[in-house]
C-alpha positions in Angstrom: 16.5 -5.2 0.8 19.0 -3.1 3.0 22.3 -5.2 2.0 21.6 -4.1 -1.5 22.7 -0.2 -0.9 25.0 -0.8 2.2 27.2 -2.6 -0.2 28.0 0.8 -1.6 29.2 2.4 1.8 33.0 2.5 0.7 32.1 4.5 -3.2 31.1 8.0 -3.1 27.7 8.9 -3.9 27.6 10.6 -7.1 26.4 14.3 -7.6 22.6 15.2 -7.4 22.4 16.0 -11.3 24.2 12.3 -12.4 21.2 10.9 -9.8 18.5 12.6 -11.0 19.4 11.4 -14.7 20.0 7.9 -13.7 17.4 7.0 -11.9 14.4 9.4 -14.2 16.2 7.1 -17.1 15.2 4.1 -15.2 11.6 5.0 -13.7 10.8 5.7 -17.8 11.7 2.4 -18.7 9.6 0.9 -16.2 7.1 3.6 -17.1 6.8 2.3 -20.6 7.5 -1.8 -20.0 4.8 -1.8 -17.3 1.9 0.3 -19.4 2.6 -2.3 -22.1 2.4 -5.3 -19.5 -1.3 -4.0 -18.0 -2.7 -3.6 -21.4 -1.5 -6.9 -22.7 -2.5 -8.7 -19.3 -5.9 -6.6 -19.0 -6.7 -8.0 -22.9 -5.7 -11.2 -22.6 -7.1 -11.7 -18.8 -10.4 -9.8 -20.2 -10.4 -12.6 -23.6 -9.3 -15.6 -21.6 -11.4 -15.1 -18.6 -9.1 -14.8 -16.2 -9.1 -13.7 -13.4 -5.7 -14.3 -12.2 -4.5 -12.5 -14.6 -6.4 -9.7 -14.6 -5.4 -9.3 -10.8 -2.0 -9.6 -12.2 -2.7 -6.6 -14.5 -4.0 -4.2 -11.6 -0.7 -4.8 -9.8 1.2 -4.2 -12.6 -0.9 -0.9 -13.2 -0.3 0.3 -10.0 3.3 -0.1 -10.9 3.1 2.4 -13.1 2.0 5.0 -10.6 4.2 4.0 -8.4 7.0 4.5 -10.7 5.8 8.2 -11.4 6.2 8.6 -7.2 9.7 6.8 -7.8 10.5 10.2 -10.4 8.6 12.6 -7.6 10.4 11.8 -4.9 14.2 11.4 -7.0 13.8 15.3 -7.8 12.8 16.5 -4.7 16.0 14.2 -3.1 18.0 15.5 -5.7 17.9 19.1 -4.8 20.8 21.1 -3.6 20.9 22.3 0.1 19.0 25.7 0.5 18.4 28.2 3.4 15.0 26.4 4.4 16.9 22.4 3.8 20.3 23.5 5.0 21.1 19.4 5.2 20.0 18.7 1.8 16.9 17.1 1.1 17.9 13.1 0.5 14.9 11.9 3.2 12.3 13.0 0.6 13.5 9.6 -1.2 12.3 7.7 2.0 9.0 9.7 1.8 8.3 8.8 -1.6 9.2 5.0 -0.3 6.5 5.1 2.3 4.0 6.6 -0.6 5.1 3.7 -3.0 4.7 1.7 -0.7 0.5 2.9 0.8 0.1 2.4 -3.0 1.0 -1.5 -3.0 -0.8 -1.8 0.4 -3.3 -0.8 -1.0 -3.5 -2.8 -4.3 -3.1 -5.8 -2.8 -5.9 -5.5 -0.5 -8.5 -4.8 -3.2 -6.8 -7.5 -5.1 -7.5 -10.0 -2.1 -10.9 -8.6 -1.0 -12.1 -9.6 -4.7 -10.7 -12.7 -4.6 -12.3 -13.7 -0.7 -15.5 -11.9 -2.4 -15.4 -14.9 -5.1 -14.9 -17.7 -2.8 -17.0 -17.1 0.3 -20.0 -16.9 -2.6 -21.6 -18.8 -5.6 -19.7 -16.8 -7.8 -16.9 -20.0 -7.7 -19.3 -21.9 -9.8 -19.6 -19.2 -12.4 -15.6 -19.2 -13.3 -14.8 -19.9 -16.9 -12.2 -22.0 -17.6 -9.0 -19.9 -18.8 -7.9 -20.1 -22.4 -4.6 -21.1 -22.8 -3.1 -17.7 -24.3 -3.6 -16.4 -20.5 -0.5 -19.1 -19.5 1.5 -17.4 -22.3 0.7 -13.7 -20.9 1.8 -14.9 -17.5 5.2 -16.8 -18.9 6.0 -13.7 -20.4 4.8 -11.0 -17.4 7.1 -13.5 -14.8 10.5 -13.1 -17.4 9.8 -9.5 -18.2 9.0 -8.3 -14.8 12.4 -10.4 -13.4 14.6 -8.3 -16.0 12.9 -5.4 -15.0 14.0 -6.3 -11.1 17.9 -7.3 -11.8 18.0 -3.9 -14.2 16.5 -1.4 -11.7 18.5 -3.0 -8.9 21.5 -2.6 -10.6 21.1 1.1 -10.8 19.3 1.4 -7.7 22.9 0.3 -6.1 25.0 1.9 -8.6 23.5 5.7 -7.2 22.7 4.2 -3.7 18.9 4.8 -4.3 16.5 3.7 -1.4 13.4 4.5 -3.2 14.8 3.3 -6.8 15.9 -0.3 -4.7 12.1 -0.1 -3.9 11.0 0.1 -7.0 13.5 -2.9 -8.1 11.7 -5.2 -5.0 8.1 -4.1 -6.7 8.7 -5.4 -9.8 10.3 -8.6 -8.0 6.7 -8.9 -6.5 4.7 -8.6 -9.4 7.0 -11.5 -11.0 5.7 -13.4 -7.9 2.7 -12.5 -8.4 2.6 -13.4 -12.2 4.2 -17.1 -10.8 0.6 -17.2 -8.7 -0.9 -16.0 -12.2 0.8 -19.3 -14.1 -0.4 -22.0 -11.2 -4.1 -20.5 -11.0 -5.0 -20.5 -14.3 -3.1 -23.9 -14.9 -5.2 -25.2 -12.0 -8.5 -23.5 -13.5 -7.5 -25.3 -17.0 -7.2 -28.4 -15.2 -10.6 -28.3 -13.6 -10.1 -26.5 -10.5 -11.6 -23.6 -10.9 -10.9 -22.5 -7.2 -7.2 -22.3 -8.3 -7.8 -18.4 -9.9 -9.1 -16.6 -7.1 -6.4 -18.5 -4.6 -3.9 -17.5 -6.9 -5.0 -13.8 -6.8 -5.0 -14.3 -2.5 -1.2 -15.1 -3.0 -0.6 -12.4 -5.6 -2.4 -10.2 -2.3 0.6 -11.6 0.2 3.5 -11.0 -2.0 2.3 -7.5 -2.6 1.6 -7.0 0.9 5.0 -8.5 2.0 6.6 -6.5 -0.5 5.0 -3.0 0.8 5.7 -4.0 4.8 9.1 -4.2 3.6 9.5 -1.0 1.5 7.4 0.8 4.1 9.7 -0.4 7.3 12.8 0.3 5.1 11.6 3.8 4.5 10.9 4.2 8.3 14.3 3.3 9.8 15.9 6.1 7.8 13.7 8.8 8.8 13.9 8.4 12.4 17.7 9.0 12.5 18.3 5.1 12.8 22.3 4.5 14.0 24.0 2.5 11.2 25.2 -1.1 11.0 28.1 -1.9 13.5 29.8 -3.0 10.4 30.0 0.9 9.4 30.8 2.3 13.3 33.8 -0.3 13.7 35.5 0.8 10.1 34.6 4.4 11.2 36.5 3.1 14.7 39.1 1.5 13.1 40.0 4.3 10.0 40.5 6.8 13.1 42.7 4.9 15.1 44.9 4.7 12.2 45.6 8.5 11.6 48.7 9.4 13.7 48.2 11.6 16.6 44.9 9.7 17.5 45.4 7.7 20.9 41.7 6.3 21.0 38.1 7.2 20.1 35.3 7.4 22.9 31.8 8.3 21.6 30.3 7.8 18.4 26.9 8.8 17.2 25.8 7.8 13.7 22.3 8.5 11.6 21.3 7.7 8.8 19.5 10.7 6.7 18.1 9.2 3.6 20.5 7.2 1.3 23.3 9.2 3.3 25.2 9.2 7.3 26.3 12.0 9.2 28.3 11.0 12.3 30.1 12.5 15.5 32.9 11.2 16.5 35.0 11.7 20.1 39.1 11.4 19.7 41.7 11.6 21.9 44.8 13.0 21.7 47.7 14.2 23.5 47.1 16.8 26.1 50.3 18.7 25.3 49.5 19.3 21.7 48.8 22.8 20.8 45.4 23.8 19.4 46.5 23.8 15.9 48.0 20.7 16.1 44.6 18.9 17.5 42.8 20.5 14.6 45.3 19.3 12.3 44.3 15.6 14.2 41.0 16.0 13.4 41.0 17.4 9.9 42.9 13.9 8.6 40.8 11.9 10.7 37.6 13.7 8.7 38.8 13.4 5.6 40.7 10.2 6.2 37.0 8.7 7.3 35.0 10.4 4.4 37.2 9.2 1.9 36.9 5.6 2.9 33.4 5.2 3.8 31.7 7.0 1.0 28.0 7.1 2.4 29.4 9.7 4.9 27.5 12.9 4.1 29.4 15.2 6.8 31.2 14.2 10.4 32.3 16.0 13.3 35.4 15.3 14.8 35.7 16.5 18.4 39.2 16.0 20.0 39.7 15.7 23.8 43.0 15.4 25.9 44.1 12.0 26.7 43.7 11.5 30.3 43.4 8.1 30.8 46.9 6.4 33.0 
């Protein structure tokens, strides 16, 4: 899930407001498509007797809340810096991510306790057989719910959005999930009734996977994680090519939300004047900031060259 947004490290983030718009113009697409999905999955699950694919239709509900966290959590992020946030506010995206992703936790659990709950009891014997309709509700959950995931992702990296990317990787899950949907109820039709409420177990692990993965994502950039080595050695190596800079020593990098503030150690000659250091580190800020676009704000400090 990470590779998705690092791949924008070299294109500037865009401004809070283009965000905001972006990504509220996604999460009410997903609003709408998934409200749609539950009720025609609830319906149909409810008509068919299924229970697949009424499992199915409680993960894609709780998509829908999760979506309106998704909006939550992109306008708090999007807000400008103020005296009481004087770095911004871009880790309340990763917030919202750990909340999106408490919410799948917790749908897949009461998605697989129900399912255990049929199979450890006579209620296996009392399964109906599925009408076929259900297999047509899945079909059309797994292609809708994949569209939904190559859509969102593609804005999710076009405004570097951790919590939008998350969002993307949910519906990716319930399209999994619908896939467990198809096999169950095709098992079930075929006689093997135990088919449904296995399917609904596996529909449990993908959502599980899914929030371990959102959650641990979500994690890593609130506790000021250092960034990839990919990102230090361009840092490294767009330093060393501004003239006046003889080598770099330290260099302490954090990520803060879907953005990285660094501090960087240069050395230069000893002889230069203090005007001309600054000068040193000014185009070795901007020089750096310019290339890797991720770069919220780094601090150049220059130190006199005394290595023989």
């Amino acid at each position: 899930m990470t590779k998705d947004v690092d791949d924008k490290k070299y294109i500037k983030p865009i401004d809070n407001k283009a965000f905001e718009k972006i990504a509220l113009k996604v999460s009410k697409v997903s609003i709408v498509s998934n409200a749609v999905l539950t009720f025609v999955k609830l319906i149909i699950g409810i008509l068919a007797h299924s229970t697949a694919l009424i499992s199915d239709a409680v993960h894609s509900a709780s998509d829908v809340f999760s979506t309106i966290v998704v909006i939550i959590g992109v306008k708090l992020s999007a807000k400008e810096s103020d005296a009481d946030h004087q770095y911004g506010h871009e880790r309340l995206e990763s917030v919202a991510a750990i909340v999106l992703a408490i919410v799948l936790c917790v749908t897949g659990l009461f998605i697989g306790h129900n399912a255990i709950e049929v199979l450890t009891s006579d209620k296996v014997q009392d399964i109906v057989s599925p009408g076929g309709i259900a297999l047509i509700a899945a079909l059309v959950s797994i292609i809708s719910k994949e569209a939904m995931f190559w859509y969102t992702r593609h804005y999710a990296v076009k405004i570097d959005s951790s919590v939008l990317m998350a969002d993307a990787w949910h519906h990716r899950s319930d399209a999994f999930s619908s896939i467990g949907s198809l096999i169950g109820i095709a098992g079930a039709r075929m006689g093997f009734k135990i088919c449904e409420p296995i399917a609904s177990i596996v529909i449990c692990m993908f959502i599980l996977k899914a929030a371990y993965d959102i959650f641990c994502e979500a994690i890593r950039k609130l506790v000021d994680h250092a960034c990839n080595q990919e990102i230090i050695n361009e840092i490294v190596e767009c330093a060393l090519s501004v003239d006046g800079v003889i080598d770099t020593g330290e260099i302490l990098t954090r990520e803060f939300g879907n953005r990285i503030y660094v501090d960087l150690l240069i050395y230069a000659d000893g002889d230069l004047t203090l005007r001309e250091s600054d000068a040193i580190a000014e185009r070795v800020h901007s020089s750096i900031e310019n290339k890797i676009g991720k770069i919220k704000h780094i601090m150049v400090i220059v130190k006199p060259n005394d290595k023989k």
